[in-house]
N, C-alpha and C positions, 0 to 999 in steps of 0.2 A: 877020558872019552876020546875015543878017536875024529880022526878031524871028517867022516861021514856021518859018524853019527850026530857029531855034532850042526853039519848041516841037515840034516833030516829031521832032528830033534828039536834044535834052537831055531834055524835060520828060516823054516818052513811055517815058521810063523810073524815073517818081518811086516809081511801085510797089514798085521793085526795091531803089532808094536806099533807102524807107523800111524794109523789111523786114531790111535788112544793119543802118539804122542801130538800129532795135527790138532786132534779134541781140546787139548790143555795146553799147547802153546798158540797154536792159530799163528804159526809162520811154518812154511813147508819146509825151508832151510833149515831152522830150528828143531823141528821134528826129525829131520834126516839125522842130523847132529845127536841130536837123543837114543835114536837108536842104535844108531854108529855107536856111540860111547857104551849105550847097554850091551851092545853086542859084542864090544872087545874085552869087557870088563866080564861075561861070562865067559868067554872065550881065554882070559885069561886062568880063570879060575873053572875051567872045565872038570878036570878030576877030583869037582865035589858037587857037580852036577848028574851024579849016576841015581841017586836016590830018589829024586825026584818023582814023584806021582803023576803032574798034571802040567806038563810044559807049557803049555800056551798060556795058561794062569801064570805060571812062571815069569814068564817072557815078558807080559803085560806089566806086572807088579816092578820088575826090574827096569821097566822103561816107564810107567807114571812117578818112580821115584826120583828116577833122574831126571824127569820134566818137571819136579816139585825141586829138587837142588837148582836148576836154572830158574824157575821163576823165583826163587829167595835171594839167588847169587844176583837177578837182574832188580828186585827190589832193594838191597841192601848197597846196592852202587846208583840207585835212585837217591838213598836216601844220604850218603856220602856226597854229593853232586851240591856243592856250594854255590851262593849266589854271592856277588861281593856287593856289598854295600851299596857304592854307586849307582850300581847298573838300570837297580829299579826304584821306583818310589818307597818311601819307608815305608805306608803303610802295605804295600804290595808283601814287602821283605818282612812283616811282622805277622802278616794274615799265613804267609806261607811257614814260616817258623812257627806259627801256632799249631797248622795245619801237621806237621812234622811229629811237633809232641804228641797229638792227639792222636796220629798213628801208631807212634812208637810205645803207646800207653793200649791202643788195642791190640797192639802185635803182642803185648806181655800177658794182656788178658785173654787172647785166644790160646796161650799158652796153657792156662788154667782148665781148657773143657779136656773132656775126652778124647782122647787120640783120634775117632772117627769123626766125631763133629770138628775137630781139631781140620779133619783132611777135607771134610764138606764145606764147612764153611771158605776154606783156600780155596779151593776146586773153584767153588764161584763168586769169590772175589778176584782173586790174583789170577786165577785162568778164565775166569769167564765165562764158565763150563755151564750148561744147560742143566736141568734135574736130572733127564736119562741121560746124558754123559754121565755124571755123575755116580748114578744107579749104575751105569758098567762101569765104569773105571773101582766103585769100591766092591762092587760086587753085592750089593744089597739092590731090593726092589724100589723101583721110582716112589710109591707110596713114603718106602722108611725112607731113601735118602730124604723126600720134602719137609718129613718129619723130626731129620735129625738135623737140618737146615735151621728149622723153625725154633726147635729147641736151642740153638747154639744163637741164634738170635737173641732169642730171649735170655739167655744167658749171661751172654753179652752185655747186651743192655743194663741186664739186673747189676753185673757187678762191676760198669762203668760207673753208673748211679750212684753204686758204696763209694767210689773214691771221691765222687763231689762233695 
């Protein structure tokens, strides 16, 4: 792909990229960085960008991914983040190490739903994302995303309960 069409194609939609990735990090720096990175990453891999149907969907999908890689990259250096002993009272250091497990035991079980409840349920946990965010970012109607919310809820729930 030559490097016009490549802006006409890809870049004429950075608006859109930034707005989705603003939606699901809620830091503008972070967002710009999101895009920045989807847009070099397509821009690297341009001559397998010609097939493409519907660039803007494109666009979106390639920049809510990498605003889903940074929010795991910035959880999973949350959860690396040790406290030492001293610092704080034990039971402070035992509520939060519990707190930890009971994370790391629903990060396994949200493993377990379906890829879209999978990405609904993230969206507004880890991003914090509203229902119609949501409904745009997965490209389903506000109805089903509240729907597939509720269900991955319950889900959840159901199969936190099997492990007690």
């Amino acid at each position: 792909m030559a490097t016009e069409n490549f802006k006409h194609l890809v870049l004429a939609h950075y608006g859109s990229m930034y707005r989705v990735a603003y939606s699901i990090l809620r830091d503008s720096d972070d967002a710009q960085d999101a895009v920045q990175d989807a847009v070099a990453a397509m821009w690297a891999r341009r001559s397998m960008l010609s097939g493409i149907d519907n660039y803007e969907s494109f666009c979106v999908k390639a920049v809510k991914n990498r605003c889903i890689d940074m929010l795991r990259t910035r959880a999973s250096r949350m959860e690396m983040t040790d406290v030492e002993p001293g610092e704080e009272e034990t039971g402070c250091l035992s509520a939060e190490i519990e707190a930890r497990d009971t994370l790391s035991v629903v990060r396994t079980l949200v493993e377990k739903l379906p890829p879209l409840q999978q990405e609904v349920i993230r969206l507004r946990s880890e991003a914090d994302c509203d229902l119609q965010e949501i409904a745009a970012i997965t490209g389903v109607s506000h109805e089903n995303a509240r729907t597939l919310l509720s269900r991955a809820r319950r889900r959840l729930k159901e199969l936190y309960n099997n492990i007690k």
